[in-house]
N, C-alpha and C positions, 0 to 999 in steps of 0.2 A: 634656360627653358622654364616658362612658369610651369607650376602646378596648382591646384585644388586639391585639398584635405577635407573630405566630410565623411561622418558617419557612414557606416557598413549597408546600412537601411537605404543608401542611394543607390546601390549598385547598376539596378537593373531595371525594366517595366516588363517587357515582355516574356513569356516562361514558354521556351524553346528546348527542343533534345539538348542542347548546348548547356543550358542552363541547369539543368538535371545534373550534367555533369560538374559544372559549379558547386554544385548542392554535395557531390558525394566527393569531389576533393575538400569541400570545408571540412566532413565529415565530424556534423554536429547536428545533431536533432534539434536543438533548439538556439536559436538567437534572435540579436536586436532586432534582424532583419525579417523576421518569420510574422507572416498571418496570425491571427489569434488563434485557428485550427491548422495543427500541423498535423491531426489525424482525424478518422472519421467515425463515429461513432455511433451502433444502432441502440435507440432507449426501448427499455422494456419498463413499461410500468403499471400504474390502475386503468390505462386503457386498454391497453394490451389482455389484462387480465390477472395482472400481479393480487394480490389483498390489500397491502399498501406503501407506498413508496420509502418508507422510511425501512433501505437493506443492511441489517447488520451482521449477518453472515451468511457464507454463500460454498456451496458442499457438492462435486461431481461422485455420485457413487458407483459400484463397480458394476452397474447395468447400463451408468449411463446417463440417468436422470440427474438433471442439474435440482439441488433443492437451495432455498432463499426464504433464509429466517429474516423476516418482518416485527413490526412493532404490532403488526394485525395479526398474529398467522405464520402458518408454515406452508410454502408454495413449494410445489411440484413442475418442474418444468420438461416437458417431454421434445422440447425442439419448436412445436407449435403451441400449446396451450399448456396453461398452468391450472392445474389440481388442487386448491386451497383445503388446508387441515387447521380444524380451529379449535378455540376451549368450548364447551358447552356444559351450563351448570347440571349438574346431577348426575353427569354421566361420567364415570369414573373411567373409559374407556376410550375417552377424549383426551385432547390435549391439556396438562395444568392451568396452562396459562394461554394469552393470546403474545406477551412481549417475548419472542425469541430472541437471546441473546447468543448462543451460539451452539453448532449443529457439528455431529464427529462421528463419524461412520470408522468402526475396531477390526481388526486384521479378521475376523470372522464374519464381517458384512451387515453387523450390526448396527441401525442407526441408533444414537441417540441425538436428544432434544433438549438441551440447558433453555430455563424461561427465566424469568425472573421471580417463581413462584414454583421451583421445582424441576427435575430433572425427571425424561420422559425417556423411554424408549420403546422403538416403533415395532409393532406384530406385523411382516408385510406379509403374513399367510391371509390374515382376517382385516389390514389397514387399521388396526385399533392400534392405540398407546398403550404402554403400562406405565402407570406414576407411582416412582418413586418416593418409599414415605419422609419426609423431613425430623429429624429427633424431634420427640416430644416423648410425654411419659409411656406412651403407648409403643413407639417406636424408637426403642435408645442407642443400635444401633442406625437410626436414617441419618439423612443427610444432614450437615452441620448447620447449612444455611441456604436459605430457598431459592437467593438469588446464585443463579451458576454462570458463569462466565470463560469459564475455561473447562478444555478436554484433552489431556493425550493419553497416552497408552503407553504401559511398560510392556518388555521383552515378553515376560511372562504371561501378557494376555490382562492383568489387571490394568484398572483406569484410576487418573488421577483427574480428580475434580476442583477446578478452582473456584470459591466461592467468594461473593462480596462481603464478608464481614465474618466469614468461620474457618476462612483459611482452607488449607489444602485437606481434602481427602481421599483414601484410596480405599477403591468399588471394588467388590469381588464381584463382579457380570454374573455367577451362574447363582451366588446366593443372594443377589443386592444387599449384602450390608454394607455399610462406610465404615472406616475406623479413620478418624483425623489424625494425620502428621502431630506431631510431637516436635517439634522442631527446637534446637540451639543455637538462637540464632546469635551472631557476632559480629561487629560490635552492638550494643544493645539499641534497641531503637524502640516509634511511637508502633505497640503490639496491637493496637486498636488498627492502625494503619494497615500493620503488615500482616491482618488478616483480611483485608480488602484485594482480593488477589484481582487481578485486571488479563491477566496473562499467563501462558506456560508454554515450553518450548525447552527441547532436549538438545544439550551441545554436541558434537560430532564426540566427546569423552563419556558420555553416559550420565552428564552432571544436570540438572534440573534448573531451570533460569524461571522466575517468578516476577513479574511484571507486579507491583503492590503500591497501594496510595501512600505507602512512607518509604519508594525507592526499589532496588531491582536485590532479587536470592540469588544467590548459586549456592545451590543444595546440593549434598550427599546423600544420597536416600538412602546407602548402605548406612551412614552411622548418625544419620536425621540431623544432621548440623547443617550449617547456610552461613558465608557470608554476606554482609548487606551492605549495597554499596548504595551511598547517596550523596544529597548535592554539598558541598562546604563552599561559601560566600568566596571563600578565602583561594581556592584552588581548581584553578583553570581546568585541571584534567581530571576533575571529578563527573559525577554524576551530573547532565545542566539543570536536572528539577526533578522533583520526590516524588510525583505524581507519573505512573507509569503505564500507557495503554498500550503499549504494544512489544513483546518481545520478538524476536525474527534470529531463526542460526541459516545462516547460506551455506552453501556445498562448499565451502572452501573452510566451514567451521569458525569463520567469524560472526559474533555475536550483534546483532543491531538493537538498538533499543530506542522505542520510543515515548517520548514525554509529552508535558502540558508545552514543552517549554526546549525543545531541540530534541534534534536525530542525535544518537548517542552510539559511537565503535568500539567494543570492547578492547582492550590489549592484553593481551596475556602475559605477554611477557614483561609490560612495567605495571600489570595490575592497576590501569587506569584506562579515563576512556577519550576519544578523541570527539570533538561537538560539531556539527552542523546546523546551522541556524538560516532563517528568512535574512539575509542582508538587502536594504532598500534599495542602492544603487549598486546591487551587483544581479544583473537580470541571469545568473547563472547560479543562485542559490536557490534555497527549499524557496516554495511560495507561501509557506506560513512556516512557524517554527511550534506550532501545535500539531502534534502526529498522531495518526488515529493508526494507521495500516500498516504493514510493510512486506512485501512480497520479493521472490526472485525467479524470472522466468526461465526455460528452458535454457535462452540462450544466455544466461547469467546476469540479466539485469535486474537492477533492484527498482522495484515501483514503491513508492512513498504517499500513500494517502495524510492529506493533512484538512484543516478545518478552512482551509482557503486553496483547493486546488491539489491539482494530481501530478507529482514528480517522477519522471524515468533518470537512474543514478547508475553510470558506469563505473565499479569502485576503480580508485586508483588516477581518476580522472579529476576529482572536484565538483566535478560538473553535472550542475542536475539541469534536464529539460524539461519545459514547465507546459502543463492543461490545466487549462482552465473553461470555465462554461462560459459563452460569449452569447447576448442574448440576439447576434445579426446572425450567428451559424447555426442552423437547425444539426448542423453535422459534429457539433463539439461535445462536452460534457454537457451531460441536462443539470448539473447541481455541484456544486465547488467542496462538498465535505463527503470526503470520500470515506467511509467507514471498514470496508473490509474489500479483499483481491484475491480471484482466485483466474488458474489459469486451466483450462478444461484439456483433455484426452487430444482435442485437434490445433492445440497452440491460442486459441482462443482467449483472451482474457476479458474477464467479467468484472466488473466495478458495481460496489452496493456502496449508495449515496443516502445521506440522511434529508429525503427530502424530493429526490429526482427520479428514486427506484433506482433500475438496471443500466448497466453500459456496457455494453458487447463490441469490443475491440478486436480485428483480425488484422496482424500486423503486415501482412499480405497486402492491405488495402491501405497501406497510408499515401497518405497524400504528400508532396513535397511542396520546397518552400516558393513564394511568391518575394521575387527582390522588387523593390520599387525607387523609381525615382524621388527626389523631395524638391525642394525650392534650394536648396544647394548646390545640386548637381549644376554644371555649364547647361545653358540654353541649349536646345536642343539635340543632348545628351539623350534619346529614343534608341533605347538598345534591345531592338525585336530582331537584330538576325548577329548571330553569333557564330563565327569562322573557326577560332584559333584557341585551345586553351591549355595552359601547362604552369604545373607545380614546379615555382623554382626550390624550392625546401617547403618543411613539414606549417610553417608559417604564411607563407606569400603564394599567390595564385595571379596570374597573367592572363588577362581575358581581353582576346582582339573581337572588334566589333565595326560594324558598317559606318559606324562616327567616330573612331577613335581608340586608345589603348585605356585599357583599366588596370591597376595595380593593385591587388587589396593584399592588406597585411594585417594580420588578425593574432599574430601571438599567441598569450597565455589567453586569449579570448577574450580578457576582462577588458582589453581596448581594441579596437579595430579603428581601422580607418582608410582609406580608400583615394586615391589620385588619378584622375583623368589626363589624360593623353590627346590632345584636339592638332588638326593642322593648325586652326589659330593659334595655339599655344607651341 
């Protein structure tokens, strides 16, 4: 009996109930064989009424109000219209700055506002700001450094503030003084660097993880020490680049971290880290290996914002499924760099692009895959009505059709391949 071997992308043309079920025994969001939109996406942006489309943090607070720090502004989202809050010179009751860099609302329902020019928090009795003073002689104990970029919160109710170039501080809320970390750090490294904080995020142990432009802390905040882990040319299971945007802890207390330059998996237990990288011909890796984001939704997926495209990553799997902006789908990503992810109160998740504004994902609403024929498939191989279909193992799918049998075998994923069944053959 002959057969045909061709790529996975022949499968099919026409997308029947049949075929849906194809789709969910492959059980993979994304492949060779998939559309450029494999999901549907609403944009929110300067027409809509954002301030401007350049999102780089994005904050659901406990009323309910989506808020979206801009490079213009701080945007108010009530479900229909946006509320824009901006700097205005002389008015000290305004916002610092207009660049939001990033937004943290604390276990008493307070917001604050990191700008690049200071740290703000909101009066919502009166909608005014209060800014925070930066050290100078006037103010020795304010803030270390104007640009802020990070925010969480200890047990106790104080805040720790990441700055770009003064390193960590920590906020007493009810007096606003700063007092800066003191930190011991081990092994020694560029201090210039490792006060360029980029990131903060607390491990499921109570230890402090600092995302820094010379590599990634794990800090003791009881006895102000850190180790610092970074990249060596020499060893595969280090750090893959010193440049750090993003750190991420999941419910399951593993640590992710992101670089200029790979996804990074903490281990704990060999105290090194496992890499993730864009590989060219593996259309089942990152879509860039520069990582801006990193998120875990409800149902425990990791989303991966990168500077070329948006990653969903089942751990345990390998396997990242790839968005990207397609300029033929008004329904896909409006903009390929994804900067920050957040996922709202109703399963919703929200995407801030540098460039595109908003993306309002409801996972309820996705779209499934479109198989296609190619110039491979046997002549008139037209598979619009589909009978019969059954998984012989976790690998191979049997799909009878009105012209013939289909075999596909798809493996570790990273090859598939697919054999037609014809009376002529």
């Amino acid at each position: 009996m002959e057969t045909k071997s061709t790529s996975f992308r022949n499968c099919t043309r026409g997308l029947t109930p049949f075929i849906i079920m194809v789709t969910l025994a492959l059980s993979s969001w994304n492949s060779v064989t998939a559309q450029q939109s494999i999901a549907e996406f609403e944009h929110l942006s300067i027409e809509q009424g954002l301030s401007q489309s350049f999102a780089n943090d994005i904050l659901q607070d406990h009323r309910g109000f989506l808020w979206v720090a801009t490079a213009d502004g701080l945007n108010r989202y009530d479900g229909t219209t946006f509320k824009i809050y901006q700097h205005t010179p002389g008015d000290t009751t305004s916002l610092s700055d207009n660049r939001i860099s990033v937004l943290f609302e604390d276990s008493r329902g307070r917001h604050w506002v990191g700008t690049h020019n200071g740290l703000n928090r909101l009066n919502h009795q009166h909608t005014k700001f209060i800014q925070l003073p930066v050290r100078s002689p006037g103010h020795p104990n304010g803030l270390s450094h104007p640009l802020v970029n990070a925010i969480v919160e200890e047990e106790n109710g104080t805040l720790l503030i990441g700055t770009y170039g003064g390193g960590i501080d920590r906020l007493n809320p009810e007096s606003g003084t700063f007092t800066p970390l003191a930190l011991r750090v081990s092994p020694d490294g560029d201090n210039a660097a490792l006060k360029k904080i980029t990131s903060l995020a607390f491990d499921n142990t109570g230890l402090l993880w600092a995302g820094t432009g010379g590599g990634v802390l794990k800090i003791d905040l009881l006895t102000q020490s850190a180790v610092l882990y970074t990249n060596s040319k020499d060893d595969s299971s280090s750090l893959s680049n010193n440049f750090v945007n993003s750190v991420f802890c999941d419910r399951s207390g593993r640590i992710w971290i992101g670089t200029d330059f790979g996804l990074n998996l903490y281990n704990p237990s060999t105290n090194d880290f496992t890499r993730y990288y864009h590989e060219e011909d593996n259309l089942h890796s990152l879509t860039s290996s520069t990582i801006f984001s990193i998120y875990e939704d409800r149902n425990g997926k990791l989303w991966i914002g990168t500077i070329d495209g948006l990653n969903r990553f089942t751990p345990g799997t390998g396997i990242f499924a790839r968005l990207k902006h397609s300029p033929h789908d008004e329904a896909s990503l409006s903009d390929n760099k994804i900067m920050t992810i957040h996922e709202d109160r109703g399963g919703v998740l929200w995407f801030g692009t540098q460039g595109g504004g908003l993306n309002k994902f409801d996972p309820n609403r996705r779209k499934f895959y479109h198989f296609r024929d190619t110039e491979d498939a046997p002549k008139a191989f037209h598979i619009n009505r589909v009978y019969a279909i059954t998984q012989r193992s976790p690998d191979e799918v049997w799909v009878g059709t009105t012209n013939g049998l289909i075999h596909i075998e798809y493996g570790d994923r990273s090859h598939k391949r697919v054999f037609y069944y014809t009376p002529s053959s």
